[in-house]
C-alpha positions as CSV (number, residue, x, y, z in Angstrom):
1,X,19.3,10.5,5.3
2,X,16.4,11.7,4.2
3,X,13.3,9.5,3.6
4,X,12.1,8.2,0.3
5,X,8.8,6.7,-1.6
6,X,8.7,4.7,-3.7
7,X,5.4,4.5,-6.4
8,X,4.8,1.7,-8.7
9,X,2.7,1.7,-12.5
10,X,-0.4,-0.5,-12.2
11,X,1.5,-2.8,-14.5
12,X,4.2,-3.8,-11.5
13,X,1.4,-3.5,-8.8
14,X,1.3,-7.3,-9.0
15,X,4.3,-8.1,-9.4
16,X,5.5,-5.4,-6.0
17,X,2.5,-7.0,-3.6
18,X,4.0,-10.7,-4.5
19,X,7.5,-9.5,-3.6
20,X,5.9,-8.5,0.2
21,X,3.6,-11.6,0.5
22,X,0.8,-9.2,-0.2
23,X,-2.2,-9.8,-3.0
24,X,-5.7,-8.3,-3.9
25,X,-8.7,-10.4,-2.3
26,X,-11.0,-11.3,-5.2
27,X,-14.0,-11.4,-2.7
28,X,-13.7,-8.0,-1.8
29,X,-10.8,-6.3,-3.7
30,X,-8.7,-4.9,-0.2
31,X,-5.2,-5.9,-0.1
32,X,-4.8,-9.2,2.0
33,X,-1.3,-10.7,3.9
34,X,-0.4,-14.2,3.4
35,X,-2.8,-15.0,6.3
36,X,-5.7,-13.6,4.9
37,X,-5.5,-10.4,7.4
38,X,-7.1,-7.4,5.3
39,X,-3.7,-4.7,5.1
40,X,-5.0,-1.4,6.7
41,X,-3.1,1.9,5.7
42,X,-1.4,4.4,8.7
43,X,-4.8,5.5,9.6
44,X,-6.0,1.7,10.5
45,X,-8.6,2.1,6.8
46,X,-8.1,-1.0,5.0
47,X,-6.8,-0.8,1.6
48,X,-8.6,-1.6,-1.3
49,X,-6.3,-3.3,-4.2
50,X,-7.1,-0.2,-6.9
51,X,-6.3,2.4,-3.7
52,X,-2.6,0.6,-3.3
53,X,-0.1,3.7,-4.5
54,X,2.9,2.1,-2.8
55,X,4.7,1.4,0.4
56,X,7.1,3.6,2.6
57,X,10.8,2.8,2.2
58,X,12.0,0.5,5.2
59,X,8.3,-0.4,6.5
60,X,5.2,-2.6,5.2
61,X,3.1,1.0,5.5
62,X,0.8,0.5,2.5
63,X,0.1,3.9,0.8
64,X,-3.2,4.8,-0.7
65,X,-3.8,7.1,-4.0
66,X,-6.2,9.7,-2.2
67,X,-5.1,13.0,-1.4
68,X,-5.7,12.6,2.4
69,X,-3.2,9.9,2.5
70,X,-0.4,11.4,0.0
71,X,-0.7,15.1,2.0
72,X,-0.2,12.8,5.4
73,X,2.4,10.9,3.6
74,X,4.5,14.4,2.5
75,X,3.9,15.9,5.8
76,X,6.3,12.9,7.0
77,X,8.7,13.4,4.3
């Protein structure tokens, strides 16, 4: 089976990160966990909230919108 992305608009960003328990720290714009964690992407960065492009299918890997992540992200694909 051969793996798949999906993306979301910035108009279902919200609605996606409430769906995993995730939401956008007001205090400092990175994604946060239900604890309060700060998400990091695949390469341990942590993830600002305007940076969130979408999440691998089957996992909680967050990906960002800039090229080095996306050209990572295809490489595995």
């Amino acid at each position: 089976m051969k793996n798949r992305i999906v993306t979301f608009s910035q108009a279902a960003k919200t609605e996606i990160l409430d769906a995993f328990n995730l939401k956008v720290d007001q205090a400092t714009g990175y994604l946060i966990d239900g604890q309060g964690k700060i998400v990091s992407s695949p390469d341990g960065d942590p993830v600002e909230g305007r940076h969130f492009a979408g999440l691998k299918k089957g996992s909680l890997e967050i990906i960002k919108s800039d090229i080095n992540s996306l050209i990572k992200l295809s490489d595995t694909l």
